[in-house]
C-alpha positions in Angstrom: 107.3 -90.5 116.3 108.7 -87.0 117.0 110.5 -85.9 120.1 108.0 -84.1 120.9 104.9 -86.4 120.8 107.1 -89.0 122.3 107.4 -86.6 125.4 104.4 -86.1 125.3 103.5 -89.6 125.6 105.6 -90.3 128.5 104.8 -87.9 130.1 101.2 -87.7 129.6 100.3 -87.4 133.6 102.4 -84.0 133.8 100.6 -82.7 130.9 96.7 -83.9 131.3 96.0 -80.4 133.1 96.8 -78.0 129.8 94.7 -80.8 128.0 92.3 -80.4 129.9 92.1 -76.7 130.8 92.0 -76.2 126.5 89.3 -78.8 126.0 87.4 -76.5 128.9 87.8 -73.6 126.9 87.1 -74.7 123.9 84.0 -76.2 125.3 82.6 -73.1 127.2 83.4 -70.5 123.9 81.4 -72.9 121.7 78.8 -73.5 124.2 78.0 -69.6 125.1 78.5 -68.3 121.4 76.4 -70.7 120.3 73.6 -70.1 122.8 74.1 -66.4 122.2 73.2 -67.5 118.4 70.4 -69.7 119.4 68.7 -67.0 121.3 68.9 -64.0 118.7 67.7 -66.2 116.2 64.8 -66.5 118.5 64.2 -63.0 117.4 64.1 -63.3 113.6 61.7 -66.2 113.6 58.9 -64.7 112.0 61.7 -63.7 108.7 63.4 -66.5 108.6 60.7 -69.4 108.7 58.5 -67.3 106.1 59.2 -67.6 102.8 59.4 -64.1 101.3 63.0 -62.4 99.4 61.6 -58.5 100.2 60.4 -57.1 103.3 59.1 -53.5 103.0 58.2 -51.4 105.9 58.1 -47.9 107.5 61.6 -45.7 107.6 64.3 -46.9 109.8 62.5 -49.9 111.1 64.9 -51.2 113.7 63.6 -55.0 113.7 60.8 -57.7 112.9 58.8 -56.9 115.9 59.8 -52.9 115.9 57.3 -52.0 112.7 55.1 -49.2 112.1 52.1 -48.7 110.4 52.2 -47.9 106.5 49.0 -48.2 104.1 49.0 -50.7 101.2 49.2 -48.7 98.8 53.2 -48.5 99.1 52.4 -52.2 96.3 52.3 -49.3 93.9 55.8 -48.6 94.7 56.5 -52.7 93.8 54.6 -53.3 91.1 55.0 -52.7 88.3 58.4 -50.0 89.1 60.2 -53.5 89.4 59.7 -56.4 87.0 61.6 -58.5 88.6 59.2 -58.9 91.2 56.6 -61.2 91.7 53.4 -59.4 91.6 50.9 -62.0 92.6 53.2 -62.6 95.9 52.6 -59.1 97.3 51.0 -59.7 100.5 50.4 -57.7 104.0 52.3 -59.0 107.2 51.5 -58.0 110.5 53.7 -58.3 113.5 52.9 -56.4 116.6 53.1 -56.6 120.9 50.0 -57.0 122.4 49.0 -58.1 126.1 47.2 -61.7 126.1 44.9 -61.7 129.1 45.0 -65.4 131.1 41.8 -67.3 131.4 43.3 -68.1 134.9 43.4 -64.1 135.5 46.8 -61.8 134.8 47.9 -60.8 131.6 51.3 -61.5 129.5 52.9 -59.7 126.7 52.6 -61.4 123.6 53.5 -61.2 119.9 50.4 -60.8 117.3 51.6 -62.7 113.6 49.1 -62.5 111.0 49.8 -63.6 107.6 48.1 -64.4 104.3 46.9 -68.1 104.2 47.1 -69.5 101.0 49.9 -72.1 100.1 51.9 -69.9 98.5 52.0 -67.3 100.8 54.6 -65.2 101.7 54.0 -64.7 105.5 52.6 -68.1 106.5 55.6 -69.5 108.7 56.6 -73.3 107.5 54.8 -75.0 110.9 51.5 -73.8 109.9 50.7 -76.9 107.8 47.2 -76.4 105.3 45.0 -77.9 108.1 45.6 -75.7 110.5 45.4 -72.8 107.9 42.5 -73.7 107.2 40.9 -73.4 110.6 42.9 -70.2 110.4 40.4 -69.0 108.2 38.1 -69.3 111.0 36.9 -65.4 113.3 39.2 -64.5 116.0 41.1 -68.1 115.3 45.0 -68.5 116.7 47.6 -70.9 116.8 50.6 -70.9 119.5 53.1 -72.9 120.4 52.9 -75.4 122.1 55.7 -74.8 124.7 53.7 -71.2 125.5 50.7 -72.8 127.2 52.1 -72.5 130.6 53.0 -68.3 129.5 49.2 -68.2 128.1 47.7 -69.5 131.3 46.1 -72.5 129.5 45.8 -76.1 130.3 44.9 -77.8 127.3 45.7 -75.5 124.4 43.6 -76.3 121.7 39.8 -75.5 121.7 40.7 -73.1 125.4 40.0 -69.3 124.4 42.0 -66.4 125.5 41.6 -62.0 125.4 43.8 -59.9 123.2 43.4 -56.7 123.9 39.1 -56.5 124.6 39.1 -59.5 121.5 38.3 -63.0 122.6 39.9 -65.6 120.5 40.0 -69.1 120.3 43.1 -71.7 119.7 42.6 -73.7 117.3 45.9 -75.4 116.9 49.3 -75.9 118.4 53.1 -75.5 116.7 56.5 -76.3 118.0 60.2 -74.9 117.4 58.5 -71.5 117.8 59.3 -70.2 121.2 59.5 -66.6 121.5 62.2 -64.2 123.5 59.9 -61.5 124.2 56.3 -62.7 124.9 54.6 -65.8 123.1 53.5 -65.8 119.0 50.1 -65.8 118.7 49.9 -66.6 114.9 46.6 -65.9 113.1 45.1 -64.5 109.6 45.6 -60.9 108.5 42.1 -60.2 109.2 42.2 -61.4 112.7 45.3 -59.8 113.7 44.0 -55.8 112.2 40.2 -56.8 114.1 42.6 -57.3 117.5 45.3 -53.8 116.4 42.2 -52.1 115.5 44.0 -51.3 111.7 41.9 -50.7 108.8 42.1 -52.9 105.8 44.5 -50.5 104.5 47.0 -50.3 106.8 49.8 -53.2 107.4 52.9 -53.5 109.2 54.8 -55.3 106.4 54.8 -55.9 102.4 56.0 -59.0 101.7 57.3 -60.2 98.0 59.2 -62.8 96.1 61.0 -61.9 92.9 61.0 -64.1 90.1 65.0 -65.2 90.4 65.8 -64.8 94.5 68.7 -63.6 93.0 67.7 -60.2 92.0 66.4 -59.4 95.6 69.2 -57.1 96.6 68.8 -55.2 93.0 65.1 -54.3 93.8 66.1 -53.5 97.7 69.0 -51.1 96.4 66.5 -49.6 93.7 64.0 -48.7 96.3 66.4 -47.2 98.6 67.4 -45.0 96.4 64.4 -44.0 95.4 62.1 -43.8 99.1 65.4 -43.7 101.5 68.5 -42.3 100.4 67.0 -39.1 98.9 68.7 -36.0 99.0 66.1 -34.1 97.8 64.7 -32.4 101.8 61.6 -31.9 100.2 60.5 -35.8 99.3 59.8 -38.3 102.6 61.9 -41.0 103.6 58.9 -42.8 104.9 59.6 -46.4 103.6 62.4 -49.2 104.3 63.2 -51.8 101.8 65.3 -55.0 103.0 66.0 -59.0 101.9 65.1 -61.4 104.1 68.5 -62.3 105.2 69.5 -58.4 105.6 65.9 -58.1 107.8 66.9 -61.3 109.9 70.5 -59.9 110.7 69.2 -56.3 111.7 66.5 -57.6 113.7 69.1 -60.0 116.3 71.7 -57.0 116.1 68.8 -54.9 117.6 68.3 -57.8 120.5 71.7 -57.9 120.8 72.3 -54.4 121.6 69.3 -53.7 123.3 69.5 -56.6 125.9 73.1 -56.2 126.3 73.4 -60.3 126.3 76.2 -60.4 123.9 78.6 -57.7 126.8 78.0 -61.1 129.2 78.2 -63.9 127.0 81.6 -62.5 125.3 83.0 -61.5 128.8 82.2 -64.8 130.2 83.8 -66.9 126.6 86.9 -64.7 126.8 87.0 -65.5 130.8 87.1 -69.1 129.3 90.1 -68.5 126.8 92.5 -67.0 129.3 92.0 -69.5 132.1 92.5 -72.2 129.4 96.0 -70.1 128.1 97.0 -70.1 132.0 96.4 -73.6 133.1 98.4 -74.4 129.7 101.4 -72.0 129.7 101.9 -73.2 133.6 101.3 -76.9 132.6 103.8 -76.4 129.6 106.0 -74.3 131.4 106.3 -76.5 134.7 106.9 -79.7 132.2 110.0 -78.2 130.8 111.4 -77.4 133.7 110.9 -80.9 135.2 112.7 -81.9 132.2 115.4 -79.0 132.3 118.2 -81.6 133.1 117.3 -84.1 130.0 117.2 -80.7 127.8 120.9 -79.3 128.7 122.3 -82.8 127.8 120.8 -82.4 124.5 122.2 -79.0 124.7 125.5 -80.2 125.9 125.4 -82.8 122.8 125.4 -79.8 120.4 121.4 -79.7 120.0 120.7 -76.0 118.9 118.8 -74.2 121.0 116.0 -73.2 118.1 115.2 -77.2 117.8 114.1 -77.1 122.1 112.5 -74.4 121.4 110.5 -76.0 118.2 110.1 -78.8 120.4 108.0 -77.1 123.6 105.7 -75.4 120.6 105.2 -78.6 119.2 104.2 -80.2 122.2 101.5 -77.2 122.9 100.6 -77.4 119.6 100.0 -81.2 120.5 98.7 -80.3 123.4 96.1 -78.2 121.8 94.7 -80.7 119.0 94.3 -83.3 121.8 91.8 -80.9 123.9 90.1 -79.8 120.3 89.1 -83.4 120.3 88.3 -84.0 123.4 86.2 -81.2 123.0 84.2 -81.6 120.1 82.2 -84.1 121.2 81.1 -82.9 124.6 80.6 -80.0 123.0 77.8 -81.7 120.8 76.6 -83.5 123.6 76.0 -80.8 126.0 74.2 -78.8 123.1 72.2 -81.5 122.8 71.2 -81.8 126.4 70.5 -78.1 126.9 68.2 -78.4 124.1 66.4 -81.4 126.2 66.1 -78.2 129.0 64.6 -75.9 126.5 67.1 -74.1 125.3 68.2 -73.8 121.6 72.0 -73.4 121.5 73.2 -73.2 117.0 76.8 -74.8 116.6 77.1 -74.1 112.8 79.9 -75.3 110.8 82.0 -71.8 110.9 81.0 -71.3 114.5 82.8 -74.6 115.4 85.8 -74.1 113.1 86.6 -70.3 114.6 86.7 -71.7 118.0 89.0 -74.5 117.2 91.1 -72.0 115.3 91.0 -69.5 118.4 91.5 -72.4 121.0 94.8 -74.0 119.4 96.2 -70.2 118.7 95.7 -70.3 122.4 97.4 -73.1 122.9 100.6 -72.1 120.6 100.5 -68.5 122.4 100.8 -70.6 125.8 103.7 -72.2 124.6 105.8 -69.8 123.6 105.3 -68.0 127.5 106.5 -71.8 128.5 109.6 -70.5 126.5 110.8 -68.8 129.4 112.2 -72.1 131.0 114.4 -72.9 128.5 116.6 -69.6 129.2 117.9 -71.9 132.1 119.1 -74.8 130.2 122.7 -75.1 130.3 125.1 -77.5 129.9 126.7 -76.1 133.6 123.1 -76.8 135.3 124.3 -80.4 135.2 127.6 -79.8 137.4 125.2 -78.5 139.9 
């Protein structure tokens, strides 16, 4: 066993504060980037749990739920320009704010989804399982989530009707996992949700499309940009965006993100975190070598070189901060776990975890080389004193 760890052994009372103050800041970075993840992904539901490579929409769309109006006739601009596309999977998606009016009285904001039906489609999110597309098929006929009933002003969800905008419609199902930032999904057909926009048949929000290898998705998207985007000719529109899936999913949270200001307070309050964690562990570190300042000038006065006390005091916060890294991890799975009992969806992916273990034990060795300033007083003369 090493000096260092032996130290650290001994003298595990003196240095259970820095242990604790890293596992602390590990544990609040994890837990507020990993909430900030778990609510913008909130925001790219409706692209991430459909199943289509290319979204198409009007110019400069901002995010999922910021679309325009744009007549299907912009397929002609798919099909047959770009073989590597799927033509049969071309299909409308609509995705607009409307205002759901209570059967209890008041209104909410809410989030109109229609999709094509079929088992293939494109724009039918995974929860909507063939039974309840099938009563989808149904006039006026919605499915929400089943966490949104108390948002909706219903009681028992399914078979309860509700107003969207002057159009009476009637639930005729219930999802979960689907709980919305902004106002509730109401999910429905494509024909139900232009009836409640009042959009000819047309008109869509979306075109959505599979190519033939998922692979050539970002060749068609660049293709298309060239052609109806980055034009240099003043004279032709720009009046058509062209994305994949995951660029569409990635814009749409950035747009949260900046709009909402949430990521500001959750970084402010994560790097909060990482300096209190630094403190507590450069004073714990600090205040254990100079307890030991007498044991370190014999070593000095023995002919230890300096460099090898110094290795030692970043070994021990190195030490110091792989201990708290495992402490950590698993109260950091546990309390994502029991926030997601209180309803809220906090995503700890692989790389998340591994930056904020990298980030905490930097920490960690940072705080020990300010605990460095201690040793300037180790002398062989301090023990004549």
């Amino acid at each position: 066993m090493s000096y260092a760890l032996a130290t650290l052994w001994h003298e595990r009372q003196r240095f259970l504060p820095g242990i604790f103050a890293v596992a602390f800041s590990a544990l609040l970075i994890a837990l507020q980037c990993g909430l900030l993840l778990g609510l913008l992904s909130v925001t790219s539901i409706p692209v991430d749990y459909t199943r289509a490579d290319l979204w198409i929409g009007g110019h400069d769309v901002l995010s999922v739920d910021q679309g325009v109006v744009i007549p299907m006739s912009f397929i002609g601009r798919l099909h047959p320009e770009n073989p590597e596309i799927d033509a049969s999977s071309i299909e409308p998606f609509i995705e607009q704010f409307g205002k759901w009016k209570k059967p209890t009285g008041g209104t909410q904001i809410c989030v109109i989804i229609g999709g094509n039906l079929e088992d293939n489609a494109c724009g039918a999110v995974k929860a909507l399982t063939p039974d309840l597309r099938q009563k989808l098929t149904e006039p006026d006929s919605v499915v929400v989530d089943k966490s949104e009933l108390k948002r909706l002003g219903l009681t028992e969800g399914v078979g309860q009707y509700g107003n969207i905008l002057d159009t009476k419609v009637r639930v005729v199902g219930l999802v979960t996992g689907y709980k919305s930032l902004a106002g509730p999904y109401i999910f429905c057909s494509v024909k139900t949700a232009r009836k409640i926009l009042r959009m000819r048949d047309d008109q869509t929000i979306f075109l959505l499309a599979r190519c033939k290898d998922p692979k050539n998705a970002p060749v068609v998207v660049k293709r298309l940009r060239d052609k109806y985007e980055n034009v240099s000719d003043p004279q032709q529109q720009r009046d058509m965006s062209a994305l994949t899936s995951s660029e569409f999913s990635w814009k749409s949270q950035m747009h949260w993100l900046r709009a909402t200001m949430a990521g500001v307070a959750i970084g402010y309050t994560a790097i909060l975190g990482l300096l209190v964690g630094a403190v507590v562990t450069s004073q714990t570190l600090y205040a254990a070598t100079v307890a030991s300042i007498r044991e370190l000038a014999i070593l000095r006065a023995l002919g230890i070189p300096r460099w090898r006390m110094i290795s030692s005091v970043v070994t021990q916060s190195f030490y110091v901060g792989v201990i708290g890294v495992i402490l950590a991890i698993p109260t950091i799975l546990g309390m994502a776990k029991l926030a997601g009992f209180a309803g809220a969806k906090v995503l700890l992916p692989t790389w998340l975890l591994a930056a904020v273990l990298v980030v905490t034990l930097f920490t960690a060795l940072l705080a020990g080389l300010f605990a460095l300033r201690s040793l300037r007083h180790v002398e062989p003369a301090n023990l004549l004193r």
